[in-house]
N, C-alpha and C positions, 0 to 999 in steps of 0.2 A: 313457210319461209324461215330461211335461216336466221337468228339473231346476229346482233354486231359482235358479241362475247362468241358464239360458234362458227363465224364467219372470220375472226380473228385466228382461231387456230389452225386453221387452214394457211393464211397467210404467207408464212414464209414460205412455204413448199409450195405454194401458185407464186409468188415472187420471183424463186429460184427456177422455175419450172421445172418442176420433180413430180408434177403428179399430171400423169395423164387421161383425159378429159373422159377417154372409156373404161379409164380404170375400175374394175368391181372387185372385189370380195364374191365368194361365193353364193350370198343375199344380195348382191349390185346393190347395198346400201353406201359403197365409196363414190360410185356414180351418183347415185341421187345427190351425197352431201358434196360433191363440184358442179354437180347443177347447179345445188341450191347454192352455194358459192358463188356462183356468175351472176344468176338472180341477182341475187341481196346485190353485190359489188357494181351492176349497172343501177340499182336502186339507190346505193346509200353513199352518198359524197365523203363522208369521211373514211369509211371504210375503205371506196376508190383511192382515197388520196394516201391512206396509209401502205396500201399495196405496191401506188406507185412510190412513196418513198423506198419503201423495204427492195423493189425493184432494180431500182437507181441503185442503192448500195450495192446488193449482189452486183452489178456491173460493174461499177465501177472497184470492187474487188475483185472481180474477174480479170481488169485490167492493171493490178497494182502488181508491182512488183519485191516481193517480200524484203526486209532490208538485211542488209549484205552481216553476217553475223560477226562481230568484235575478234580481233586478230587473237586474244588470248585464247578464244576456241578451238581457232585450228592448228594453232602453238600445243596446247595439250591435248589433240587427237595424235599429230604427229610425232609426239614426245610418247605415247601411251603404246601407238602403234612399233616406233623405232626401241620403246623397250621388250613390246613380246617379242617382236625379231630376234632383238639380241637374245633372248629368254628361249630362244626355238619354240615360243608356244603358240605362233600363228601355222597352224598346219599346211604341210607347201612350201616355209618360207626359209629359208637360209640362212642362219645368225646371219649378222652384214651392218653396217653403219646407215642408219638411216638418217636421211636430210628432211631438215620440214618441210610443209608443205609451201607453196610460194603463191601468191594470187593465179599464176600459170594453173597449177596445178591442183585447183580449188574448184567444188564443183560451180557449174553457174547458178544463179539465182533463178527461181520459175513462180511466176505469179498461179499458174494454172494449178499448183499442187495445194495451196491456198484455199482456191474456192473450191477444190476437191475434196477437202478438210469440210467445209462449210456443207458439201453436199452430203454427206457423209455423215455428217451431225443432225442434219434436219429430217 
C-alpha cells in the first residue's frame, strides 16, 4: 500500500485528471502506482480530503476568467508595433501611422488557456 507522502505526489495529476487509470510505462509500474493511489485515497480520509480540495481548485480555475491586463500594456504593444511599421521592419507591412489598440480591438480574455498553463506544469 501506498503511503500518504507517495500518495501526495500523485495528487495534483489525479485532481487535474491527467493521469490515466491504464496508464503504464513499459514495467506497468504507472498503473500499479494509480491503483495503489485509489487504494490508499478510499482508505485514508485526509488524503481523500486533500484531493478533493486540490480538485475544487483546478475547477474552479477552470472556470475563472484571467484578469483583463492594465491599459499601459496594450498602450506599449501598440506603440512598439506602430514603431516597426513606421521602421518597415515588421515584414509585409507598409510604413503607415498606426493607431492603438482600442478595448475593440484587444484580444479577449480565456479562462481555458489558464488551466492549460496548469496542465502543462503538472
Amino acid at each position: 500500500m501506498l503511503s500518504c507522502a507517495e500518495c501526495r505526489e500523485l495528487l495534483p495529476a489525479l485532481a487535474a485528471d491527467l493521469i490515466d487509470d491504464d496508464a503504464a510505462d513499459a514495467d506497468g509500474d504507472d498503473a500499479v502506482r494509480v491503483a495503489a493511489a485509489r487504494t490508499h485515497l478510499a482508505e485514508c480520509a485526509p488524503c481523500a480530503a486533500e484531493l478533493a480540495v486540490l480538485a475544487g481548485a483546478f475547477a474552479a480555475l477552470a472556470d475563472a476568467e484571467p484578469p483583463a491586463p492594465p491599459e499601459r500594456i496594450w498602450d506599449g504593444i501598440a506603440e512598439a508595433i506602430a514603431d516597426d511599421v513606421a521602421a518597415g521592419t515588421i515584414a509585409g507591412a507598409a510604413p503607415a501611422a498606426a493607431t492603438p489598440a482600442t478595448s475593440a480591438t484587444r484580444p479577449p480574455a480565456s479562462g481555458g488557456a489558464l488551466l492549460e498553463g496548469i496542465r502543462v506544469a503538472a
